[in-house]
N, C-alpha and C positions, 0 to 999 in steps of 0.2 A: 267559774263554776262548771259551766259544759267541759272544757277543757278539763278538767280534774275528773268530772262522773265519767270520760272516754278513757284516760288511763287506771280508773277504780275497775271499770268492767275488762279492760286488757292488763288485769294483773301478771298473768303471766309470759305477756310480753313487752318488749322495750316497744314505746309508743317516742316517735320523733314525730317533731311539728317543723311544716314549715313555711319560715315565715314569708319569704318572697310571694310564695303563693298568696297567702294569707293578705295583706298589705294590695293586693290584687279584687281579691274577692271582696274585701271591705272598700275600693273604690266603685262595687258593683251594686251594692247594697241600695244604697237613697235613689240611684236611678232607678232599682228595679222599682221600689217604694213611687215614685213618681211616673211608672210606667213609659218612660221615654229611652227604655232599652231593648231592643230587638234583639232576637237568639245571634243574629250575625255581628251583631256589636258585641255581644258575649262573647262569643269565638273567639272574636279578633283581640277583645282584651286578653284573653287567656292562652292567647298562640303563643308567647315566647315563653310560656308554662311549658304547653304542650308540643314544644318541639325537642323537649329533655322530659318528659313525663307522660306518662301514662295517666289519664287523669280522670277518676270516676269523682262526679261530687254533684252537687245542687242545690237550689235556696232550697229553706223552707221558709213559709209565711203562715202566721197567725196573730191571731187576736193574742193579747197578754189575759190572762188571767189570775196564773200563779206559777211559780217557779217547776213544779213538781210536773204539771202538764208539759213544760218546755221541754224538759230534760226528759220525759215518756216520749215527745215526738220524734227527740234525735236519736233515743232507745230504738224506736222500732226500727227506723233505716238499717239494724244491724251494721250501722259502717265502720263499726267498733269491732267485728268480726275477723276484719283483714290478717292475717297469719304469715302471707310475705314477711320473710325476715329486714326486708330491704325497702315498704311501705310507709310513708309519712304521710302526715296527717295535718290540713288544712280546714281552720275553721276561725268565724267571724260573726259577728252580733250586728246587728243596728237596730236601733228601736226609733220610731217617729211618732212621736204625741200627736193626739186629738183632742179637741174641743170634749169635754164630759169623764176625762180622766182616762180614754181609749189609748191605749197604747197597741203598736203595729209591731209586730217583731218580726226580724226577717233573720235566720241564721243561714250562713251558707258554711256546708260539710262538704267534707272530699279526702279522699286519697291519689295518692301518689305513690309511682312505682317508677324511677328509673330505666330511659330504652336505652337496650344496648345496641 
């Protein structure tokens, strides 16, 4: 669903995903959720990203409510904005249930740009 509303607001451009990133960032998820991930543990997973990327991106976290709130919070990041012809685009879901029907959402967004 995120995925589809990022390339509806980049109609007129080609939106590529990628996945290696992607397969990274959702190994990031449940630890950030359990809080036993430090920003240097972040780096560290994300180095052999970023030693071929440029890489702007970041969790976001919230309570679930309803689908429409999730999709306004990755809205506002504008990271659907990017115009590099040459930018791909990394993103990831994880939800963790509570006790009382609570749901944790964590989405982590980003782009990428190729260094030359």
């Amino acid at each position: 669903m995120l995925m589809d509303k990022i390339m509806e607001w980049r109609e007129r451009h080609v939106t590529r995903w990628n996945r290696h990133c992607r397969v990274i960032m959702r190994q990031l998820l449940p630890q950030l959720e359990a809080g036993s991930l430090s920003d240097e543990d972040q780096m560290s997973a994300m180095s052999e990203i970023m030693n071929s990327y440029h890489l702007t991106g970041f969790p976001i976290n919230m309570r679930y409510s309803d689908a429409s709130t999730i999709i306004e919070s990755v809205y506002s990041t504008n990271v659907h904005v990017a115009e590099d012809t040459q930018v791909e685009f990394a993103l990831t879901v994880y939800i963790h249930p509570y006790p009382n029907n609570v749901l944790s959402v964590w989405i982590y967004v980003g782009t990428l740009t190729k260094k030359y």
